[in-house]
C-alpha positions as CSV (number, residue, x, y, z in Angstrom):
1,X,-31.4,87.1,82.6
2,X,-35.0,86.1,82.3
3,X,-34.4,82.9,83.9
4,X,-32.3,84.3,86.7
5,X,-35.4,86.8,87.7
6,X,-38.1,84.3,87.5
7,X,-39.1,83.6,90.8
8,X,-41.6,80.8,89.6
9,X,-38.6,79.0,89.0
10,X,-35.2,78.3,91.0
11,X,-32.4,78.7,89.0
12,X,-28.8,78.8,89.9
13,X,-26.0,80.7,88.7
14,X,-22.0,80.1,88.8
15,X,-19.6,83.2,88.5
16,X,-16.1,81.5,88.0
17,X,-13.3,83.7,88.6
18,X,-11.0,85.4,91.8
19,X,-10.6,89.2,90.4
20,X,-12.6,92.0,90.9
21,X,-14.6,91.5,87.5
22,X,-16.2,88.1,89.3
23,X,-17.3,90.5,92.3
24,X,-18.7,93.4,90.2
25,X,-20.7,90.6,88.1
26,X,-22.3,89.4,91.0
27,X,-23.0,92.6,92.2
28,X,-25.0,93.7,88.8
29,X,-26.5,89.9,89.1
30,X,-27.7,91.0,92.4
31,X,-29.2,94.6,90.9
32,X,-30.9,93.2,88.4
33,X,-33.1,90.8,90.6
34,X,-31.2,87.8,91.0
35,X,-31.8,86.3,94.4
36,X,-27.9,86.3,95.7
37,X,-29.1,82.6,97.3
38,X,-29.1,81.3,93.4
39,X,-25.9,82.9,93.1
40,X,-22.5,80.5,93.6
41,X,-19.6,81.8,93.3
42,X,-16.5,79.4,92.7
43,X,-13.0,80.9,93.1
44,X,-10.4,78.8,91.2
45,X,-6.9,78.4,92.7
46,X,-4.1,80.7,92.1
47,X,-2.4,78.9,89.9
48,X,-5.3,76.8,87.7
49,X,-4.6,77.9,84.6
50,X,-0.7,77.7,84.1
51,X,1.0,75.4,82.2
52,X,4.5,76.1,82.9
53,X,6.0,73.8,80.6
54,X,4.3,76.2,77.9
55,X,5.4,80.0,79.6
56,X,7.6,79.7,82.3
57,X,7.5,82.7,83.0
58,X,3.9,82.9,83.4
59,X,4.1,82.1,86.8
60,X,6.1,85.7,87.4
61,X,3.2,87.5,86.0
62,X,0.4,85.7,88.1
63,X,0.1,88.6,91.2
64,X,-0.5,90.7,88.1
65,X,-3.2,88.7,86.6
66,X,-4.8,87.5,89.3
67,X,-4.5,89.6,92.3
68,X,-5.1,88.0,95.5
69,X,-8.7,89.2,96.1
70,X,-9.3,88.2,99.8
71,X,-6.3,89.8,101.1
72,X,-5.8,92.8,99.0
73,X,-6.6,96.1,100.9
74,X,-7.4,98.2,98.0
75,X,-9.7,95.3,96.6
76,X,-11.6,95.0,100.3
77,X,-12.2,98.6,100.1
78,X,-13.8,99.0,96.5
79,X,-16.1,95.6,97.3
């Protein structure tokens, strides 16, 4: 966190991740002094990490696991 506050310094942070958690990390990035600038957040696809040949049925589950976080209404009103 150190790193992230210097301001002698640039350096760069990547939040991976398309749920809320990503969001609300960046947010307490943000309060504890990172410059949101240094911040880059990259949103994998929906469907990145399934392997349907392992759990088929993994793809059922996925508006579970990863709700769609740009077009959810009750996601756009807690960011």
């Amino acid at each position: 966190m150190q790193a992230l506050t210097d301001r002698r310094r640039t350096n760069h942070c990547v939040v991976y991740g398309r749920t809320l958690h990503a969001y609300c990390l960046i947010q307490g990035l943000i309060h504890r002094g990172v410059q949101p600038k240094n911040i880059t957040m990259a949103i994998p696809r929906y469907n990145t990490h399934v392997n349907e040949e392992e759990d088929p049925l993994m793809e059922e589950d996925l508006p579970v696991i990863y709700p769609d976080a740009f077009e959810d209404e009750h996601i756009e009103e807690k960011i």
